[in-house]
C-alpha positions in Angstrom: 52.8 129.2 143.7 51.6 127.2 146.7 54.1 124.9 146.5 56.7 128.0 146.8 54.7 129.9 149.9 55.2 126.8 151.7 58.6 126.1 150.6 59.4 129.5 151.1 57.7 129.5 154.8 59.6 126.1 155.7 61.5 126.1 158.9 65.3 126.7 157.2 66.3 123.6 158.8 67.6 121.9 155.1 64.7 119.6 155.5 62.5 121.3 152.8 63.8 121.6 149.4 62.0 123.3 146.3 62.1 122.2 142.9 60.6 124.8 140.2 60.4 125.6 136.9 60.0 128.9 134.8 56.9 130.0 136.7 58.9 130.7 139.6 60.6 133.8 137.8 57.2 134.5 135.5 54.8 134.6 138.6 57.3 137.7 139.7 56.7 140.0 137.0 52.5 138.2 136.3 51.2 138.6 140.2 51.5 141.6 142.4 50.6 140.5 145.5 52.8 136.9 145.9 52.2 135.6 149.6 56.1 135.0 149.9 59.1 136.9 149.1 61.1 135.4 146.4 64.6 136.4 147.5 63.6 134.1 150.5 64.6 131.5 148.1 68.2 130.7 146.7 68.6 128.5 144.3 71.1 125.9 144.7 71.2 123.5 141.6 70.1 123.9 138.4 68.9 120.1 137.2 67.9 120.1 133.8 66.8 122.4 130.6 63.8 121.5 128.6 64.5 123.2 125.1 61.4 123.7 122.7 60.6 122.7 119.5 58.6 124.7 117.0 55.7 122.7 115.6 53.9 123.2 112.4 50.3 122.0 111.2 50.9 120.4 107.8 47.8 122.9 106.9 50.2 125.9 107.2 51.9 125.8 103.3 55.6 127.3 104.8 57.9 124.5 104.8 61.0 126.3 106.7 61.1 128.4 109.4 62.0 131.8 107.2 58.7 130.4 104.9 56.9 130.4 108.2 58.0 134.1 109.5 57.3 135.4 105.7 54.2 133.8 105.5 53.2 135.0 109.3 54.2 138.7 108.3 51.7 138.7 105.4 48.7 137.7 107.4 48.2 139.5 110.9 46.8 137.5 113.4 46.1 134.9 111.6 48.5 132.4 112.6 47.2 130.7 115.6 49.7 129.7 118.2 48.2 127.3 121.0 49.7 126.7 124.5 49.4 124.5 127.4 47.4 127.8 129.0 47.6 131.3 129.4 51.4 132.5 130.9 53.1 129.4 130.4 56.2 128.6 128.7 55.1 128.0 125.4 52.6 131.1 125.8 55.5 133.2 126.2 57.8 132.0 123.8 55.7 132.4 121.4 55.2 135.8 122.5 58.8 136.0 121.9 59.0 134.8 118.7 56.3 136.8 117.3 58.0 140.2 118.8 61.2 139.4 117.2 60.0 138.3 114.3 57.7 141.3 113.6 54.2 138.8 113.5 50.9 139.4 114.9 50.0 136.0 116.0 47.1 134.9 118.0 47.7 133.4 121.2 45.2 129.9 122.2 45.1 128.8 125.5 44.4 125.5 126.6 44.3 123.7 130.0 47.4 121.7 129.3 49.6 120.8 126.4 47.6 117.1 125.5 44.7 119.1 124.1 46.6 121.8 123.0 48.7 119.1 120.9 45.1 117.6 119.7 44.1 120.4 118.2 47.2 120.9 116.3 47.0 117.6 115.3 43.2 118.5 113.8 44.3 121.7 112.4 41.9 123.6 114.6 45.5 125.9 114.9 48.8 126.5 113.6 51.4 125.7 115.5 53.2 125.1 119.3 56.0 125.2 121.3 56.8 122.0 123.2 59.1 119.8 124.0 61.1 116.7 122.3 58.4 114.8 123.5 55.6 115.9 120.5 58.6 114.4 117.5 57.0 110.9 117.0 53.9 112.9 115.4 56.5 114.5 113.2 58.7 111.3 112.4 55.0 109.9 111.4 54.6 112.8 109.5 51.2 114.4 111.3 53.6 117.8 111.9 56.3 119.3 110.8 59.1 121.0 113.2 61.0 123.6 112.3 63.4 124.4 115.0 64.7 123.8 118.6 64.7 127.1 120.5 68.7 126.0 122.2 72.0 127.4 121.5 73.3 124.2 120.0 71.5 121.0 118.3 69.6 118.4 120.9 71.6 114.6 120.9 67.7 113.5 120.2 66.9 114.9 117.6 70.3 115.7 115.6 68.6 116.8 112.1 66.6 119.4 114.0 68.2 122.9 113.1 68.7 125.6 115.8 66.7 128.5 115.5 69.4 130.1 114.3 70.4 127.9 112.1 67.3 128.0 110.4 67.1 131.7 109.9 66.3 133.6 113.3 69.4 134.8 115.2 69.2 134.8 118.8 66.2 133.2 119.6 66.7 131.0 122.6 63.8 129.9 125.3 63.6 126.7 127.4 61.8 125.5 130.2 63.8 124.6 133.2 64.1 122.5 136.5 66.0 123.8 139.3 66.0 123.0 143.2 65.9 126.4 145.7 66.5 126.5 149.9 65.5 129.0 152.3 68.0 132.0 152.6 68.2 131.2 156.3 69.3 127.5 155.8 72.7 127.7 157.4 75.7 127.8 154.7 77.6 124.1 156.0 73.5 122.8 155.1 73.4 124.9 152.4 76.8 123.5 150.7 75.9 119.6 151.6 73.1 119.9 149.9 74.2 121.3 146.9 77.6 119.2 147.2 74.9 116.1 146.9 72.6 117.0 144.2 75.5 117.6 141.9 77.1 114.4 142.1 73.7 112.9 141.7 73.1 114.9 138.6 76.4 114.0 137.4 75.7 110.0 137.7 75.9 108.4 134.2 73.0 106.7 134.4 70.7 109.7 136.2 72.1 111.9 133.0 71.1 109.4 130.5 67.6 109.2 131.9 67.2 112.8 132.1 68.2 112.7 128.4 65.9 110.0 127.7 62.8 112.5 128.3 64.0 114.9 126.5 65.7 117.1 128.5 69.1 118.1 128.9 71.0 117.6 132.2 72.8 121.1 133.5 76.2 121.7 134.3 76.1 124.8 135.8 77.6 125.7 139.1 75.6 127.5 141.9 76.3 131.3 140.6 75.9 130.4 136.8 72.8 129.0 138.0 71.9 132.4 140.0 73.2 134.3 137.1 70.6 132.1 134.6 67.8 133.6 136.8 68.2 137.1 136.5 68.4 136.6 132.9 65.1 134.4 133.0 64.0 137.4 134.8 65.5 139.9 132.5 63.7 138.0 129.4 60.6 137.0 130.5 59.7 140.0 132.5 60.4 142.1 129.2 57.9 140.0 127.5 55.5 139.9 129.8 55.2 143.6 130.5 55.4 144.6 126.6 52.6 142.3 125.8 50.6 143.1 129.0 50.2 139.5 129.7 48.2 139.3 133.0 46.7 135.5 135.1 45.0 137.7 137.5 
């Protein structure tokens, strides 16, 4: 959020660029009193998506993810989903998945995802979204994943069923990267800028390195990339309000 105010406070000279991820549509609906306006913003390219896995404690008995969702539904509140910290992505996908699955989970915050991941490891809790990065403790067998949360299957990690694949239609939810101007940048700027980042993003070797941290590289053009955020808005907002998430 500082990082925005001053972004969005920049003289709209070009010289100040934003990058952001999912917090900049969730602190919209979580904050009430943001010290900038976010339509001062406009987002220009869309860099990469960071799709999550679902991970599972080998303590939990459900092997699958419709084992999981069966075995969730017969014990309220006792699965125990951790997070890197209260309203982030994995918080609120989570949240997600337990409203569309019909599960009362609970919801453990942590101050970042490496001792949020430790405690999974320990079986102190049940399970977490994250990202590509966490599958070395599953190919060593210390957890077991049950799905990636994207439309289609990730190049790194090809065995790895959608969510829908593996039983739960429609569930989709990713963390993202995307660079924003200032609405007042002038249009010829504007249109360089994004002109450039593209055909960086579309170098070879920049897509293969984006790749290599698990992430996948975007293709989308500046209005599917608008159009992406009013859905993120759409989505998240609905979550957040329904489950009265709050940071303040």
């Amino acid at each position: 959020m500082i990082g925005t105010e001053a972004a969005a406070k920049a003289e709209p000279d070009g010289h100040t660029l934003l990058i952001a991820s999912v917090g900049f549509i969730t602190n919209q609906v979580l904050i009430s009193n943001l010290p900038y306006d976010p339509a001062s913003l406009v987002p220009q390219v869309l860099l990469a998506t960071a799709p999550l896995v679902l991970y599972v404690s080998p303590s939990v008995p459900a092997k699958t993810l419709k084992e999981l969702i069966a075995y969730g539904k017969t014990r309220p509140k006792q699965l125990m989903f951790a997070s890197s910290g209260n309203a982030s992505s994995p918080h609120i996908t989570a949240e997600l998945f337990a409203s569309m699955t019909g599960i009362e989970i609970t919801h453990v915050p942590y101050k970042g995802t490496g001792p949020a991941l430790a405690d999974l490891l320990g079986g102190q809790v049940h399970a977490l979204f994250s990202t590509l990065t966490v599958m070395p403790n599953m190919r060593a067998g210390k957890l077991r994943a049950f799905a990636v949360t994207n439309k289609t299957r990730l190049s790194g990690a090809p065995d790895l069923p959608t969510a829908e694949e593996a039983g739960l239609p429609n569930f989709t939810a990713a963390s993202w990267f995307g660079t924003f101007v200032q609405a007042g940048v002038p249009p010829d700027v504007r249109q360089r800028i994004y002109t450039d980042i593209r055909s960086i993003v579309g170098m070879p070797e920049i897509r293969e390195r984006i790749q290599q941290i698990g992430l996948d590289p975007s293709t989308l053009n500046r209005g599917e990339y608008a159009a992406f955020l009013k859905a993120e808005l759409d989505k998240w907002g609905g979550i957040i309000r329904a489950k009265n998430i709050r940071i303040e």
